[in-house]
Structures are given as C-alpha cells and as structure tokens.
N, C-alpha and C positions, 0 to 999 in steps of 0.2 A: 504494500500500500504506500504510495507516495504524502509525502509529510510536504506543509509549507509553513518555513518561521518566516514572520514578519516584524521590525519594528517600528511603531509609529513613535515618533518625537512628542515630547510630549507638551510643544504648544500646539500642535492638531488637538491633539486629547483637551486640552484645557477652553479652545475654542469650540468642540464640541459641546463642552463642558455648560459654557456660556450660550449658548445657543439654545442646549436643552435647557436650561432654569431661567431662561428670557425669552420662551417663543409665545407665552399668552400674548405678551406686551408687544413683542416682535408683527406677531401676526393681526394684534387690534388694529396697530397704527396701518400697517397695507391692505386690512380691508377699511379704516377709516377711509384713505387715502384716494383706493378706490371708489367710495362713496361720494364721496363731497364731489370728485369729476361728476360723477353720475347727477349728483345734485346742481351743479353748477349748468348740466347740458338740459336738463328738466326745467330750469327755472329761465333758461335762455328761449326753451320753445313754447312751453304752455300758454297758456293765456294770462293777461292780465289781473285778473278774478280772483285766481286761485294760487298765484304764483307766491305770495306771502306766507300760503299755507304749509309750501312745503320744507320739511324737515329732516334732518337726522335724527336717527336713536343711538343711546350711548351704546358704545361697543360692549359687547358678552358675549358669554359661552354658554350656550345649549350641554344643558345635564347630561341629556341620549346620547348626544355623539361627542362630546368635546369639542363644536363646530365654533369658531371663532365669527363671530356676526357684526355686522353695523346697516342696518335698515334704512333703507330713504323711504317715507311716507308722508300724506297727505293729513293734518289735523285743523279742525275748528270747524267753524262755518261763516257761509258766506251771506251776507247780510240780504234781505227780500230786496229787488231792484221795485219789486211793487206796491207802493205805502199802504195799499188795502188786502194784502196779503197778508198774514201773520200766523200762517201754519207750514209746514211742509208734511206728504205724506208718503211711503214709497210702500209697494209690495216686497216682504222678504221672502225668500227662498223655500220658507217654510210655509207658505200661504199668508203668513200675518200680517197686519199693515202697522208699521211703525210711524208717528208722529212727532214732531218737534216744533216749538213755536224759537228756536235760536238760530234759523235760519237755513240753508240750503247746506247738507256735509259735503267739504269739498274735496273728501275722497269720492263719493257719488258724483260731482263733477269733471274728478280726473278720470273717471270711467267714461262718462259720456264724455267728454271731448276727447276723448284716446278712440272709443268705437263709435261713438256717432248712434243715432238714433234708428233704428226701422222704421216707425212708424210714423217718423215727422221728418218734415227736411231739415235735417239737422247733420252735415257731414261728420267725417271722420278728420280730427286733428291730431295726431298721435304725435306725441311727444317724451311717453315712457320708452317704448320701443325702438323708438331711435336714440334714444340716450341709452339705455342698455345696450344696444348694439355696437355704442361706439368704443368697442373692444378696447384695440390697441393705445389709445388713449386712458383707459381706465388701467392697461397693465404696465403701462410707463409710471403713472404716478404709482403704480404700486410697488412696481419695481426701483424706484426712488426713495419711495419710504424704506426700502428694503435695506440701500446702499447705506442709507441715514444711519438708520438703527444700528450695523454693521461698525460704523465707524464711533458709536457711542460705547460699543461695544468694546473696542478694539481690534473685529476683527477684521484679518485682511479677505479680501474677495475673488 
C-alpha cells in the first residue's frame, strides 16, 4: 500500500485556523455586501411609491442549515392616493379577506408592479428580477467584501 507524508507550514494551519473561527462574520458581511447591490439596483428601478419602503434585514443564521442570510424586503404602507378611501382589502390565499385602514402594503405593491395585473390594464414593471439577475455585479461586491475581510484578517489571498 502506498503511504503519503505531507507537511503543511504552519501559517497555512493558523490561517485556516482564522478563517474557521471568523467565517459567521466573514460570510454576513458578502452576503450583506451582496445585498445592498441588490438593494441599490431595486430602488434605482421600482417606482417612486414604494421605493422608500425598501429595506434590508440584519444579517443571521438559519438554525436548519447554518445558512448565513441578509434579506432585501419590502415594509410599511403606502398612504391612500384617495382622500375618500380609508380601507384596503385583499383576498388571501387561504380564501380570507384581510383588511387594513394604514394604507396600501407595499410588498403587495412590489408584486403588482413586478407582474402587473390580468385583469386590469395595469402592465408589468419588474424591477426585482432584474436586480436579482444582475449577477456579476452582486458577486464582485461580494467578492470584495471577501478580499476586505481577508486582509482584516491577515490573511494572504
């Protein structure tokens, strides 16, 4: 049976080392990093309306997998444009109708102007999907934050 020794030096080991006991942090910051592009290309296309509403979530970790997260989402509501208005009601999923008198949710906004309406002339303005799409842009800054981190680090690349 063939045998193989190897030695590794042991600042490889010690940047290993560094790497395992700082990759929560490591990996918040390049999916932040990745994020806020994502956010910055959403708030460059949507509409005026709703553009305010959109947000990040702080970065975490999913229990089930140990998935390192930072969410771009849509919160609040959007004021009635009609002063004799003072309800909204929508059908959910479940058959229920949900009401609120705080105004229009403008993640239900980001849906309709992302697909647009069937049954009204109301087109499709998508503006999540092309910001999710724009890939290589989201993996530059992440791969930046990566070098960042890297050199806080000390390690070399």
């Amino acid at each position: 049976m063939a045998q193989f020794v190897a030695e590794i030096p042991n600042f490889v080991i010690d940047d290993c080392k560094k790497l395992y006991e700082n990759s929560d942090e490591l990996l918040g910051e390049m999916t932040r990093a990745g994020a806020e592009v994502v956010l910055d290309k959403i708030k460059a296309k949507c509409p005026q309306t709703i553009r305010n509403h959109a947000r990040l979530s702080v970065t975490y970790k999913t229990p089930s997998d140990g998935a390192i997260n930072t969410k771009v989402y849509y919160s609040g509501y959007v004021p009635f444009s009609d002063p004799n208005r003072d309800y909204f009601t929508r059908a959910g999923a479940n058959g229920r109708y949900y009401s609120t008198s705080k105004g229009v949710p403008a993640s239900f906004l980001a849906i309709l102007y992302e697909y647009g309406r069937s049954n009204a002339p109301f087109p499709k303005r998508p503006s999540l999907r092309s910001a999710i799409g724009a890939r290589s842009a989201i993996e530059q800054a992440m791969f930046e934050a990566q070098e960042k981190g890297w050199e806080i680090l000390g390690i070399k690349s």
